[in-house]
C-alpha positions as CSV (number, residue, x, y, z in Angstrom):
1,X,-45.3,-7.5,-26.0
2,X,-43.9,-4.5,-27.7
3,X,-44.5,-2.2,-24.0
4,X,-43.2,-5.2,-21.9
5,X,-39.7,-5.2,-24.1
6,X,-39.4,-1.3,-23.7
7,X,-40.4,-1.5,-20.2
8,X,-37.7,-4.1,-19.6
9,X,-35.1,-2.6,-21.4
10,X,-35.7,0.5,-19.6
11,X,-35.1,-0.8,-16.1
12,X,-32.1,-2.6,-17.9
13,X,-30.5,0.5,-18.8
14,X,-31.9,2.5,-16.0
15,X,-29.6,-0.3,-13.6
16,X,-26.6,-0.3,-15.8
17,X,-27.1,3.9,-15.3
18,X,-27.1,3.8,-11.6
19,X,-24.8,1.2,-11.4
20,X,-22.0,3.1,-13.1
21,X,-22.5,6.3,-11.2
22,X,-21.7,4.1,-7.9
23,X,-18.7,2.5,-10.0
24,X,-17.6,6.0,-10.4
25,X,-17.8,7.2,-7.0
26,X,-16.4,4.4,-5.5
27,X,-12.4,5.1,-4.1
28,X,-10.0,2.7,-3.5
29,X,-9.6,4.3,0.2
30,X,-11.2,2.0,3.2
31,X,-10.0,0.0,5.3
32,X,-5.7,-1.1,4.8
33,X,-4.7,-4.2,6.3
34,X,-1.9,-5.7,3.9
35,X,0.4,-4.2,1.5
36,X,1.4,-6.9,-1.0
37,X,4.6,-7.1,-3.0
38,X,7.5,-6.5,-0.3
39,X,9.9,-9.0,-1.8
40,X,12.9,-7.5,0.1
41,X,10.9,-8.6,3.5
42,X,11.8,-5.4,5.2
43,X,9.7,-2.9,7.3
44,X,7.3,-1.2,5.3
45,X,7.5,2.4,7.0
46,X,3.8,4.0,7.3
47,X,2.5,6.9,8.1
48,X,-0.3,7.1,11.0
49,X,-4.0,6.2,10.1
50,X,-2.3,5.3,6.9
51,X,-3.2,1.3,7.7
52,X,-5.3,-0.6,10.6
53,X,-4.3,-3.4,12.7
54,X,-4.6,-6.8,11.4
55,X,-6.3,-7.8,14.2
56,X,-8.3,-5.4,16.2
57,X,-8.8,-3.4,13.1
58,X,-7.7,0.2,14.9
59,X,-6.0,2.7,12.9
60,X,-2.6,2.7,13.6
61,X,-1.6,6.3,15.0
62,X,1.1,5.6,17.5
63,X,4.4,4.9,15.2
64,X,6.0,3.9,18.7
65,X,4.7,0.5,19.5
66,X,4.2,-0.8,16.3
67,X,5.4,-4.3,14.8
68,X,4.8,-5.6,11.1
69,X,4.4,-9.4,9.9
70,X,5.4,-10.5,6.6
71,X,5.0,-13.5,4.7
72,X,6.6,-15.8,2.5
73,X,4.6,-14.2,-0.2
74,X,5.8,-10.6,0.5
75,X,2.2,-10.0,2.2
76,X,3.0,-7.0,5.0
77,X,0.4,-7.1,8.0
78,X,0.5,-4.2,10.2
79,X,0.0,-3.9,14.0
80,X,-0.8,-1.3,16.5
81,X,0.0,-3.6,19.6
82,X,2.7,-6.3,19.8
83,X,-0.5,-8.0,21.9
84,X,-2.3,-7.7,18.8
85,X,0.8,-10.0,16.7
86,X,0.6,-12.8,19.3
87,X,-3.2,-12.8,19.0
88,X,-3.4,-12.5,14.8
89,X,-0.5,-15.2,15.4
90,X,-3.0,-17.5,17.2
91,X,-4.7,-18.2,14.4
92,X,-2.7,-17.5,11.4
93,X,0.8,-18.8,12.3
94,X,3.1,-19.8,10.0
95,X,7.0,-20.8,10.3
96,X,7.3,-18.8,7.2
97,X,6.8,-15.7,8.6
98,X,9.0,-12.7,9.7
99,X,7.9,-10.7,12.8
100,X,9.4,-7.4,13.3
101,X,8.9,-4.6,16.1
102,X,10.2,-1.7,16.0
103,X,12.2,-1.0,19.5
104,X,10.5,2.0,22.0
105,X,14.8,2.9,23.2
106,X,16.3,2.9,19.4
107,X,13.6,3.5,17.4
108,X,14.9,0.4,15.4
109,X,13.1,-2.3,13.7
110,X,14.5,-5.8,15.1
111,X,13.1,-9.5,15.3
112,X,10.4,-9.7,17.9
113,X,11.5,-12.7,18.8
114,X,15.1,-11.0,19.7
115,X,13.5,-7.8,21.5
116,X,12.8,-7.9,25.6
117,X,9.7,-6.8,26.4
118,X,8.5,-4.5,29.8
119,X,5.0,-4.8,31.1
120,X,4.1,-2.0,32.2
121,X,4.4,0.2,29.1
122,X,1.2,3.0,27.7
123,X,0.4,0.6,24.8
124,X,-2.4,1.3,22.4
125,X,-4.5,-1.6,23.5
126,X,-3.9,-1.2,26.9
127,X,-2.0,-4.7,27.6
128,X,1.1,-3.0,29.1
129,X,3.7,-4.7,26.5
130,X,6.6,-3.1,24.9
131,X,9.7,-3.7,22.6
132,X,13.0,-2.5,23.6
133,X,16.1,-3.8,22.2
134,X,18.5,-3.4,25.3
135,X,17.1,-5.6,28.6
136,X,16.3,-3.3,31.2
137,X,15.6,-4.6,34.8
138,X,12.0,-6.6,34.9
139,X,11.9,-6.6,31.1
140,X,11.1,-10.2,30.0
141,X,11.4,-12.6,26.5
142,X,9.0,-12.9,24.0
143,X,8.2,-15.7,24.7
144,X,7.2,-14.8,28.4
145,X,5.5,-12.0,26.9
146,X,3.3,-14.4,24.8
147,X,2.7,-16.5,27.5
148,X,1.6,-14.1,29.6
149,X,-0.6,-12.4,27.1
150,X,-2.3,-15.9,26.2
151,X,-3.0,-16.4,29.4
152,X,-4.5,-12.8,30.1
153,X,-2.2,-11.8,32.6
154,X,-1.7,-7.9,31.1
155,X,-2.6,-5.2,32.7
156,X,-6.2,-5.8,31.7
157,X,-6.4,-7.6,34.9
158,X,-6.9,-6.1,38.2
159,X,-4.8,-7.9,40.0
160,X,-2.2,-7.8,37.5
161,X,-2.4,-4.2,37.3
162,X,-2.1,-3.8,40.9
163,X,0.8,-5.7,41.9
164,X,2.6,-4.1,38.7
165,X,1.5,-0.7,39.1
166,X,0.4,-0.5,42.5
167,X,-3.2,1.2,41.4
């Protein structure tokens, strides 16, 4: 009994051991999604690979096309894409919730819902969506950009591509 209890305590402490020394070389860096506590409910400004997208999980690099959400709570969710807020907004909307893009002509942050949006723009997940805050010729609402988006009419499709593009 005696050689089981040493035995036993052994593998105890021989655990608790190797535990710790993963404790200890753990580091809070990983994966960034939300960053909790913005009471004001203004843009958080990031730096690139600093967070990922919310909802395709990509670092964000490209300062120019992103767009932030933030909640009732003061929860911030970060986006690479303005596609990527109407598809996170799919499934997680709420009427709570303040959605912010930040504009590709003055580099300002400004209600998405308030921006007009061109299709044909270099965005990070390819779906050709942009935010400016003055309406250019062809630009369209946010709501017509959701729309179209939802319905998969980016320049992820062929056809789309080629009557907007030409290629």
């Amino acid at each position: 009994m005696k050689n089981f209890l040493i035995s036993f305590l052994s593998v105890i402490i021989g655990g608790a051991i190797v535990m710790l020394i993963f404790i200890s070389l753990a580091t809070e860096s990983g994966a960034k999604y939300v960053y909790k506590g913005n009471d004001d409910k203004k843009p958080i400004i990031i730096k690139p690979k600093e967070y990922q997208c919310s909802e395709c999980n990509m670092d964000i690099e490209n300062m120019k096309y992103i767009a932030e959400i933030i909640r009732d709570d003061g929860a911030t969710y970060f986006f690479d894409d303005i596609g990527c807020v109407v598809l996170w907004l799919k499934n997680n909307y709420s009427s709570n919730m303040i959605v912010l893009t930040k504009t590709i002509d003055t580099n300002i942050w400004i209600d998405a819902n308030k921006a007009w949006y061109s299709k044909i723009d270099n965005s990070p997940m390819g779906y050709g969506f942009a935010s400016y805050q003055n309406k250019k010729d062809k630009f369209i609402s946010y709501g017509n950009m959701k729309l179209l988006l939802l319905q998969g009419k980016t320049l992820h499709d062929p056809f789309v591509r080629k009557s907007l593009l030409g290629k």
